[in-house]
Each structure stands twice: as structure tokens, then as C-alpha cells.
MOPAC internal coordinates of N, CA, C and O (Angstrom, degrees):
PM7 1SCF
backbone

  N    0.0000 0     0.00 0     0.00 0    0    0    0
  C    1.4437 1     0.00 0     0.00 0    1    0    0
  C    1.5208 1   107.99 1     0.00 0    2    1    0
  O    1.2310 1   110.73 1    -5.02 1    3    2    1
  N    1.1481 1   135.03 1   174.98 1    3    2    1
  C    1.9718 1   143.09 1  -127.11 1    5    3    2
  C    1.5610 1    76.52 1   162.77 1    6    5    3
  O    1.2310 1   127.91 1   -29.24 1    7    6    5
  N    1.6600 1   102.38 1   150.76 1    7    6    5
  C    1.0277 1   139.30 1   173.08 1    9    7    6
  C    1.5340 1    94.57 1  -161.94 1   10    9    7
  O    1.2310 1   116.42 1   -70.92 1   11   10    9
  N    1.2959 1   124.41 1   109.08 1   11   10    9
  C    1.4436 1   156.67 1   151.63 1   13   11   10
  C    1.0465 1   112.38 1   -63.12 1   14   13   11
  O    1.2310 1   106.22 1   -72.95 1   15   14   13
  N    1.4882 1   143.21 1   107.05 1   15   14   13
  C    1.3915 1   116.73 1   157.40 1   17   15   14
  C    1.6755 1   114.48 1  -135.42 1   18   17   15
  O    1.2310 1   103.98 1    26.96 1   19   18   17
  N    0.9818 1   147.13 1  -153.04 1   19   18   17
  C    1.6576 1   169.61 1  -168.75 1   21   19   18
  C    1.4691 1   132.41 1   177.06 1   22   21   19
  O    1.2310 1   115.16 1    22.93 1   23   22   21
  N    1.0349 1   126.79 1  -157.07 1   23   22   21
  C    1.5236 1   129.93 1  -161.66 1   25   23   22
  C    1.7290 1    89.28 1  -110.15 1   26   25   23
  O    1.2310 1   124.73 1   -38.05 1   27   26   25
  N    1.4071 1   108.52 1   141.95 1   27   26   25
  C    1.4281 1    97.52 1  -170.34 1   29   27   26
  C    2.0108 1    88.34 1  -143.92 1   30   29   27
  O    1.2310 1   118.83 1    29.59 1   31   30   29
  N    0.9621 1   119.83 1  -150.41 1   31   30   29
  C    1.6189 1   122.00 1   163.52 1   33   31   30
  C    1.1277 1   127.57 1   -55.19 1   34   33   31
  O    1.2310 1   110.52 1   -73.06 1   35   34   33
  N    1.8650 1   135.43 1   106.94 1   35   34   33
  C    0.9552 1   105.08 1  -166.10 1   37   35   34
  C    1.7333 1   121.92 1   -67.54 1   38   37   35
  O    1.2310 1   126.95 1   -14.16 1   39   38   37
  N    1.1953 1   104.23 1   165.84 1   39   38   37
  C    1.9448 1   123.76 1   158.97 1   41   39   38
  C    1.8828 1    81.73 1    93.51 1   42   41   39
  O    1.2310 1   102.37 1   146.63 1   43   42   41
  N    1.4911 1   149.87 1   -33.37 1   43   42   41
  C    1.3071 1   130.87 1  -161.27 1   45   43   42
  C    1.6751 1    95.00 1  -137.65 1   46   45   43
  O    1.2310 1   128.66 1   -61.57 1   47   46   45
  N    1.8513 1   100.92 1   118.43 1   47   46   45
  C    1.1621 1   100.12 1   159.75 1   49   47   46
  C    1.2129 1   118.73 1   -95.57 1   50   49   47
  O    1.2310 1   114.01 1    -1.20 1   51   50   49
  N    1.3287 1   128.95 1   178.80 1   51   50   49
  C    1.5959 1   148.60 1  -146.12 1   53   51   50
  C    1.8354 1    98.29 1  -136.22 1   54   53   51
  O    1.2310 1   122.70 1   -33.55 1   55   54   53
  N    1.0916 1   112.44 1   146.45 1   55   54   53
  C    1.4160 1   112.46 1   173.99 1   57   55   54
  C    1.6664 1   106.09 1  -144.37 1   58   57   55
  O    1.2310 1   127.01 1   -43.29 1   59   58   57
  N    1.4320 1   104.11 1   136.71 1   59   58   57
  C    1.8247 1   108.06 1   172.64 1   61   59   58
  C    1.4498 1   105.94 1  -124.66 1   62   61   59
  O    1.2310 1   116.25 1   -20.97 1   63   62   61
  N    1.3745 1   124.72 1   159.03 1   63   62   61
  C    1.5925 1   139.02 1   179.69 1   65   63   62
  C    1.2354 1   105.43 1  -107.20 1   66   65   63
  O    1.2310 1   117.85 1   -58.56 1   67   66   65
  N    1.2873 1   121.69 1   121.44 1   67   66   65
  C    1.9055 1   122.47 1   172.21 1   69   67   66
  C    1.5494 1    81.81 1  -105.19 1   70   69   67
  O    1.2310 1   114.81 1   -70.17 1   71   70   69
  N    1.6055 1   127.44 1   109.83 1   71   70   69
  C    1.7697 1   125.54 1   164.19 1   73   71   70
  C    1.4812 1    77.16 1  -136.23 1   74   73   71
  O    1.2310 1   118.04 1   -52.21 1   75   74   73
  N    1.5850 1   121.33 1   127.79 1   75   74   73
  C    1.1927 1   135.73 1   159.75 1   77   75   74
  C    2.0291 1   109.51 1  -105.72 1   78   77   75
  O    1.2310 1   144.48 1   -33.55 1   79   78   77
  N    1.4047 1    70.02 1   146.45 1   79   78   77
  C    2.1050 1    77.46 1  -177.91 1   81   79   78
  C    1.5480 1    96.95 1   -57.30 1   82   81   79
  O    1.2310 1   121.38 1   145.47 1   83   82   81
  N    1.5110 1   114.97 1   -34.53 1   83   82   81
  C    1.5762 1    91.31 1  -173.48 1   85   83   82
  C    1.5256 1   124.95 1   -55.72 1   86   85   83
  O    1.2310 1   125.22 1   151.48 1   87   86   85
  N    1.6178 1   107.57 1   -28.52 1   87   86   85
  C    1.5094 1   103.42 1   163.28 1   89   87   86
  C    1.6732 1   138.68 1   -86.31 1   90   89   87
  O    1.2310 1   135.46 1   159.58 1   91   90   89
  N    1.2707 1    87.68 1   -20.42 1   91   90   89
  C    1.5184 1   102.62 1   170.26 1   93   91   90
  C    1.2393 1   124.83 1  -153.84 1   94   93   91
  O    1.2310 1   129.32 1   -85.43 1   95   94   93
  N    1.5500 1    99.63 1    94.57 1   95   94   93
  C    1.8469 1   135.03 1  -155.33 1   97   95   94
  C    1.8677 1    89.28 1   -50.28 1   98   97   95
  O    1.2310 1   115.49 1   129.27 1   99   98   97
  N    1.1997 1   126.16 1   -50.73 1   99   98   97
  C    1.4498 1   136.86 1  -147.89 1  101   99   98
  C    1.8927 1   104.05 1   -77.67 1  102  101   99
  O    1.2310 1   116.59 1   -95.84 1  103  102  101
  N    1.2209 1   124.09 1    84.16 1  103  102  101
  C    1.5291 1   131.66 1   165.69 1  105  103  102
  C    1.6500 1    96.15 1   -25.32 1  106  105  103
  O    1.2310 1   116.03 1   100.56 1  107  106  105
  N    1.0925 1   125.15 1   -79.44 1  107  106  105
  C    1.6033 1   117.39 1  -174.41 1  109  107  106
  C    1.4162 1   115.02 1   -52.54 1  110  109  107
  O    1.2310 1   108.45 1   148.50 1  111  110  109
  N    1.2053 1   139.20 1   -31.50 1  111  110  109
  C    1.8399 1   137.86 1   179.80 1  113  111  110
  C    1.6298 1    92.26 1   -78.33 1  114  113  111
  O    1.2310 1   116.21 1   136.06 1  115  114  113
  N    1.8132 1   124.80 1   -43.94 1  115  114  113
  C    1.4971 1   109.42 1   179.28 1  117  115  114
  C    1.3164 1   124.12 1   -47.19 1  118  117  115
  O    1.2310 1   128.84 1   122.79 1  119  118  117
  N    1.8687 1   100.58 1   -57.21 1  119  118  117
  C    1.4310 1   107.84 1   161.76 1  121  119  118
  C    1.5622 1   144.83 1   -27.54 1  122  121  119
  O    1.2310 1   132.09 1   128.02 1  123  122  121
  N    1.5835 1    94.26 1   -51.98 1  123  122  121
  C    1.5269 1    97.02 1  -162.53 1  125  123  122
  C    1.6364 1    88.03 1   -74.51 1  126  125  123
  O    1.2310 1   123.65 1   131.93 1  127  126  125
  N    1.7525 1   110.60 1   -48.07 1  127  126  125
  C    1.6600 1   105.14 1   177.88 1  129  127  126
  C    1.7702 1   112.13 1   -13.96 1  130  129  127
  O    1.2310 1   126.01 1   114.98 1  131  130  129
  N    1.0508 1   106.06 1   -65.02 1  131  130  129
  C    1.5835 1   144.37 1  -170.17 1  133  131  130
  C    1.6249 1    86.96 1   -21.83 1  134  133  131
  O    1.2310 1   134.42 1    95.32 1  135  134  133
  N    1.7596 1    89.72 1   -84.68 1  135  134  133
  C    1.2491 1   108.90 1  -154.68 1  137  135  134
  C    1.5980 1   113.98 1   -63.04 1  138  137  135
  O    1.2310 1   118.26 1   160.80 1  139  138  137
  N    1.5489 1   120.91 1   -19.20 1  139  138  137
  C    1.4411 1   116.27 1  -174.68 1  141  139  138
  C    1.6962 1    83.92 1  -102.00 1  142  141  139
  O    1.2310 1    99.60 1   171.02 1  143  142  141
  N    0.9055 1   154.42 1    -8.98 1  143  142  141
  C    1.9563 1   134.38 1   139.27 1  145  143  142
  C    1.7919 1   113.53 1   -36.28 1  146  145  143
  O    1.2310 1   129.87 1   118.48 1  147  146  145
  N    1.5933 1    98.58 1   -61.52 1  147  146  145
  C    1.1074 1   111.58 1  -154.78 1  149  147  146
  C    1.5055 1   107.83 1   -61.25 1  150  149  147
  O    1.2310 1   127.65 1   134.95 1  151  150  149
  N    1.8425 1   102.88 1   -45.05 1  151  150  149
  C    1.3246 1   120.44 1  -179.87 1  153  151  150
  C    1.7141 1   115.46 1   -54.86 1  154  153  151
  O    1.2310 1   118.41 1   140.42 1  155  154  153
  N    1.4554 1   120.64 1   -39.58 1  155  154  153
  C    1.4435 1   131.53 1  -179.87 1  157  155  154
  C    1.6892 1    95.20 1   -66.95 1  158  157  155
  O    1.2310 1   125.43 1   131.88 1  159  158  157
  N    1.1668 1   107.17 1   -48.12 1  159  158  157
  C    1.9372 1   105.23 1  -167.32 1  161  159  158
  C    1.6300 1   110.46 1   -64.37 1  162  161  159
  O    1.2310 1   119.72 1   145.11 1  163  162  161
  N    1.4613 1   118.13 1   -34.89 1  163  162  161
  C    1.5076 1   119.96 1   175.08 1  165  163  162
  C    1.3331 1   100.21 1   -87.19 1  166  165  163
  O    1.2310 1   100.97 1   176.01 1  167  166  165
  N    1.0230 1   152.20 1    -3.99 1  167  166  165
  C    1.8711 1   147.91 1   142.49 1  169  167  166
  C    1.2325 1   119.01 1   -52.46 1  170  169  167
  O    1.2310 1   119.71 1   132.00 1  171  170  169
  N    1.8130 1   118.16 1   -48.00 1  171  170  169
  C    1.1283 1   125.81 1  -173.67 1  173  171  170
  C    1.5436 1   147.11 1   -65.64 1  174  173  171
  O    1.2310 1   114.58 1   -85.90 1  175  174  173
  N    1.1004 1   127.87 1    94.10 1  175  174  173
  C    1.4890 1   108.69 1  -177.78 1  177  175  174
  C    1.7154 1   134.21 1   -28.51 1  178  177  175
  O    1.2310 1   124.77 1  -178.19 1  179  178  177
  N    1.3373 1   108.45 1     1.81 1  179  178  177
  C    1.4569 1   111.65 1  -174.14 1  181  179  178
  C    2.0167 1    69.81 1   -99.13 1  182  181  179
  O    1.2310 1    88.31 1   108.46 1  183  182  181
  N    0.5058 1   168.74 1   -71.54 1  183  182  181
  C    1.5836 1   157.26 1  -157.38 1  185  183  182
  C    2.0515 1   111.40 1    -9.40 1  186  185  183
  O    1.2310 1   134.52 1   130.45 1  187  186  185
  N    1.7620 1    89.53 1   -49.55 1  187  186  185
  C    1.2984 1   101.65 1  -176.45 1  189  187  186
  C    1.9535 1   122.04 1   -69.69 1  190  189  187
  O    1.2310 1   130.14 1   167.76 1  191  190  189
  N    1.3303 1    98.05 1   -12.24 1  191  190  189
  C    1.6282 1   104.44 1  -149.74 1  193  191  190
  C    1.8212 1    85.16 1   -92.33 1  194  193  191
  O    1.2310 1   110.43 1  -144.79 1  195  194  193
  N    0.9982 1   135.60 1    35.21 1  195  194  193
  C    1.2923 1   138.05 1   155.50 1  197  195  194
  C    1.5076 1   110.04 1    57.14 1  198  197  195
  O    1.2310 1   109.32 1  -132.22 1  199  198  197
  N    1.1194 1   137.62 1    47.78 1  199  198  197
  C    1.4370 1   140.52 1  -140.17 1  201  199  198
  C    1.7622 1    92.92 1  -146.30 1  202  201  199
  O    1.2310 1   128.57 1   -42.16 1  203  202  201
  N    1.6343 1   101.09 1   137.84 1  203  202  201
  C    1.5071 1   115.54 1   176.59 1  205  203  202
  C    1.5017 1   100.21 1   -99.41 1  206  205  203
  O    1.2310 1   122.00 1   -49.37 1  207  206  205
  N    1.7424 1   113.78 1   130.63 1  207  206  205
  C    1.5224 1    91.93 1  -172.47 1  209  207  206
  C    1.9096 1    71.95 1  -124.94 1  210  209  207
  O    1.2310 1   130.02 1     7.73 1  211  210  209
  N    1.7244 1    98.29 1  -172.27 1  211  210  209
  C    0.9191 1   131.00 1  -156.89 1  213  211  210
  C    1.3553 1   109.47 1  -156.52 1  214  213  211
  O    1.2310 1   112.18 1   -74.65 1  215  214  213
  N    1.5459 1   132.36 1   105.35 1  215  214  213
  C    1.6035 1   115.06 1   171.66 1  217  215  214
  C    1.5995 1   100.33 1  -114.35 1  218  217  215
  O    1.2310 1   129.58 1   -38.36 1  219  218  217
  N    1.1887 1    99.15 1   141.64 1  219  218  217
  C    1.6317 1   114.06 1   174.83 1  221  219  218
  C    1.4974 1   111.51 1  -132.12 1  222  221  219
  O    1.2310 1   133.88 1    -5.71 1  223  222  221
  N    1.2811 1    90.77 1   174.29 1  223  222  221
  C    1.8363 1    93.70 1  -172.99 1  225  223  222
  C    1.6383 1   108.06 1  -135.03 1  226  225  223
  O    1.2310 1   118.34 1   -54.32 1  227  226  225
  N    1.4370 1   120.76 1   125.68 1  227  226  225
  C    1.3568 1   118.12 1  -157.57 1  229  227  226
  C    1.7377 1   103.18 1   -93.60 1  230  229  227
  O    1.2310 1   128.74 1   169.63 1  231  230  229
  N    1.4724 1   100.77 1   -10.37 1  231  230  229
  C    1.6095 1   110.30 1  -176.91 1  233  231  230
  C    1.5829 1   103.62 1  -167.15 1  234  233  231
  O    1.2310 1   126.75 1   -18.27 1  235  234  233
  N    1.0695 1   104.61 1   161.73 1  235  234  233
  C    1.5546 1   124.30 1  -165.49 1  237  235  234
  C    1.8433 1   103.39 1   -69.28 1  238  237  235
  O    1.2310 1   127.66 1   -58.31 1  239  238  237
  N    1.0902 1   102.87 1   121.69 1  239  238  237
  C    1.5406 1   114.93 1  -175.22 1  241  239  238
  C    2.0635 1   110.84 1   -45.02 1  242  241  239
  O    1.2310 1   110.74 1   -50.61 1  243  242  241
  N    0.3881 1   135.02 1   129.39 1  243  242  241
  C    1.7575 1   118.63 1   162.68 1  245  243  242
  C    1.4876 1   101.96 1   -97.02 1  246  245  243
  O    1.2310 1   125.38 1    -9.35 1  247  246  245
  N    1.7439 1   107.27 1   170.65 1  247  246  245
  C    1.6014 1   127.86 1  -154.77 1  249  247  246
  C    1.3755 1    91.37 1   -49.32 1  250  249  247
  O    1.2310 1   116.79 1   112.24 1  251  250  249
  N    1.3872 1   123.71 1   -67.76 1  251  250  249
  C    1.2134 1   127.91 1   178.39 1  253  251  250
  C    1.3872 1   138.22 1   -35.84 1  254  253  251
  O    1.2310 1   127.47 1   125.08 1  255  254  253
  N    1.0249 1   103.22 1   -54.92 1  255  254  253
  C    2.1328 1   115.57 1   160.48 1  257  255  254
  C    1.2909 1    81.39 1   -54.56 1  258  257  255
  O    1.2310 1   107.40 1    67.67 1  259  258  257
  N    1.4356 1   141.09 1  -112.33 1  259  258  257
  C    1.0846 1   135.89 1  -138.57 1  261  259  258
  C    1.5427 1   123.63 1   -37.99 1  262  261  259
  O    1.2310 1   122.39 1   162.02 1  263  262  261
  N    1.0646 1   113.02 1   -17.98 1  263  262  261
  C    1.6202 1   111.52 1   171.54 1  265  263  262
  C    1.2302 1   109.24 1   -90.92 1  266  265  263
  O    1.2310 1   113.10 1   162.51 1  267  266  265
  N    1.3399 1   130.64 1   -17.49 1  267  266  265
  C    1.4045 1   134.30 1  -166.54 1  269  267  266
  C    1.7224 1   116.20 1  -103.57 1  270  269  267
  O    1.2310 1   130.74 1  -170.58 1  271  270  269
  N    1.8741 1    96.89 1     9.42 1  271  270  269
  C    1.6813 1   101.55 1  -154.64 1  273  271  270
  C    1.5417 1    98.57 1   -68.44 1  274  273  271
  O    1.2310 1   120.28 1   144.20 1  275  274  273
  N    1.5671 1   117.07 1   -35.80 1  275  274  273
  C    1.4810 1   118.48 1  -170.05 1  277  275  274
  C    1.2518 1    98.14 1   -43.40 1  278  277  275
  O    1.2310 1   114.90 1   127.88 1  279  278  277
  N    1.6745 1   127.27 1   -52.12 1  279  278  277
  C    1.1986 1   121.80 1  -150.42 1  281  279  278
  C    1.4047 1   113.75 1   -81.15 1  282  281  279
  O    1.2310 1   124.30 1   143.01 1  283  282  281
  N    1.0909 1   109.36 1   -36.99 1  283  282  281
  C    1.7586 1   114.25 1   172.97 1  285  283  282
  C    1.2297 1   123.17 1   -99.96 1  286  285  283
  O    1.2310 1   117.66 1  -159.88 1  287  286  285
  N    1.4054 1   122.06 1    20.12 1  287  286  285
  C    1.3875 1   137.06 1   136.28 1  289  287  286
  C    1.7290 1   113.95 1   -77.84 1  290  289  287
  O    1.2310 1   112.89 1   154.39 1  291  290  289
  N    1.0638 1   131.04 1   -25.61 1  291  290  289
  C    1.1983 1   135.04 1   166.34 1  293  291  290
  C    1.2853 1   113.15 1   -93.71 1  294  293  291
  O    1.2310 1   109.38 1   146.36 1  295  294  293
  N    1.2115 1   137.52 1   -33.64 1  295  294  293
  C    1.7378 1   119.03 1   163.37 1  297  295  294
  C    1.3629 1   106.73 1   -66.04 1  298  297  295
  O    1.2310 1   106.99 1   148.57 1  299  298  297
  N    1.1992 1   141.82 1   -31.43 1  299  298  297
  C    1.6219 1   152.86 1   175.78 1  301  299  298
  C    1.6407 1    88.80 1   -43.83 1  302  301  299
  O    1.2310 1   121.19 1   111.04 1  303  302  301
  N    1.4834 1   115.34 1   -68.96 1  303  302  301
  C    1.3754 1   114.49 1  -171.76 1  305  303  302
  C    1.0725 1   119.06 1   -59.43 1  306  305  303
  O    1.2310 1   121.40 1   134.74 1  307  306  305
  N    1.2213 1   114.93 1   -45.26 1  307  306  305
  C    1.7603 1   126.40 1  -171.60 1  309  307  306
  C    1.7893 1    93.50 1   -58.50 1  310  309  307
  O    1.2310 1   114.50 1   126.64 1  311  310  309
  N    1.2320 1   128.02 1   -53.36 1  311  310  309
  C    1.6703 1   130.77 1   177.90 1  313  311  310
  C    1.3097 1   100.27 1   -56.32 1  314  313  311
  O    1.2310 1   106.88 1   132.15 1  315  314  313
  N    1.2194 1   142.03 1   -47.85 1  315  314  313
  C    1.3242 1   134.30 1   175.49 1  317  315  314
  C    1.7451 1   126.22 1   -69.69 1  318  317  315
  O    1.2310 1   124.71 1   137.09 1  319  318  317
  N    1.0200 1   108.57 1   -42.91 1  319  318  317
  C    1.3797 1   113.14 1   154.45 1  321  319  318
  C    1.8133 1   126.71 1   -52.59 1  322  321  319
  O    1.2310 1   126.92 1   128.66 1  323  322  321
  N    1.0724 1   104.30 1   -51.34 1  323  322  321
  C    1.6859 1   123.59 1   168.92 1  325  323  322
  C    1.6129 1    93.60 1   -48.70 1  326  325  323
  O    1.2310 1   114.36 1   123.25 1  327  326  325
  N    1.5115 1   128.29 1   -56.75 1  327  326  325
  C    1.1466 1   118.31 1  -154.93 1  329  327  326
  C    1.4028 1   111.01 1  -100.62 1  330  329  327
  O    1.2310 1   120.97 1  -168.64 1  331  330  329
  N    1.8592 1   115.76 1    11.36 1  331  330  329
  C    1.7133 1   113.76 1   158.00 1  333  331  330
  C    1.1802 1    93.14 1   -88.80 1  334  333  331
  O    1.2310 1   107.11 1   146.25 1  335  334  333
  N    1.2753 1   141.61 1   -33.75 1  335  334  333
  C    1.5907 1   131.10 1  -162.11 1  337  335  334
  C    1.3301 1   110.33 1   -58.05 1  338  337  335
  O    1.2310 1   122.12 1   139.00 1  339  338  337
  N    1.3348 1   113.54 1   -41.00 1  339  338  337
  C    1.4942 1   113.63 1   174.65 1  341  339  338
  C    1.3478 1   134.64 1   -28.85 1  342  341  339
  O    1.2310 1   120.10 1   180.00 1  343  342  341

């Protein structure tokens, strides 16, 4: 997983999902993906830092990534946040 982002409006960032069926054939596993991204990004303090993000996927998750996405969807942020503070 990638999180892309730039300078977007300040004080409210924006978030989009790149999950293509080619990596994950199953409409309901894309979905829920979806919703526990979306759910970590409206939790997060990088929410505030006015930033357009972008998550994509360079290869098809396995069982394991996918159970583990909460968690490395939130270090993704925490690295991105660390690196507006700068």
C-alpha cells in the first residue's frame, strides 16, 4: 500500500481509494477495504493538515496484509504526518 499525497485546502484533508478488481476480485473484501481506509483517515490527525491523499495498491494484498491494513494504514499516516511537520 502507497499513500500519495500534496497540498490540498488548508485545515481539511480529502482522501481517495485506488482498489482495482484486478487485485481484489471480491466487491465485498474491496468494500470493507474501503471502509476500514476511510475509517482510519477520519480518526486521524493527518485529517487536519489540509492534505489530498491518495492510497493505491502496487499488488494484491494477501490474507495477512488484509487483516493487518488498520495497522499499516495508520503508520502510512503517522510517516506522512511526521513528514508535514517538518
Amino acid at each position: 500500500m502507497v499513500i500519495h499525497a500534496m497540498r490540498g485546502s488548508p485545515g481539511c484533508s480529502r482522501l481517495g481509494v485506488a482498489l482495482t478488481r484486478r487485485f481484489v476480485p471480491s466487491a465485498v473484501e474491496r468494500n470493507r477495504m474501503k471502509r476500514v481506509l476511510r475509517e482510519v483517515f477520519r480518526r486521524h490527525p493527518v485529517k487536519l493538515a489540509g492534505l489530498d491523499c491518495v492510497v493505491t495498491f502496487r499488488r494484491a494484498p494477501s490474507p495477512s496484509e488484509k487483516a493487518d491494513l488498520r495497522r499499516e494504514a495508520e503508520r502510512l499516516l503517522d510517516e506522512l504526518q511526521r513528514a508535514e511537520s517538518r
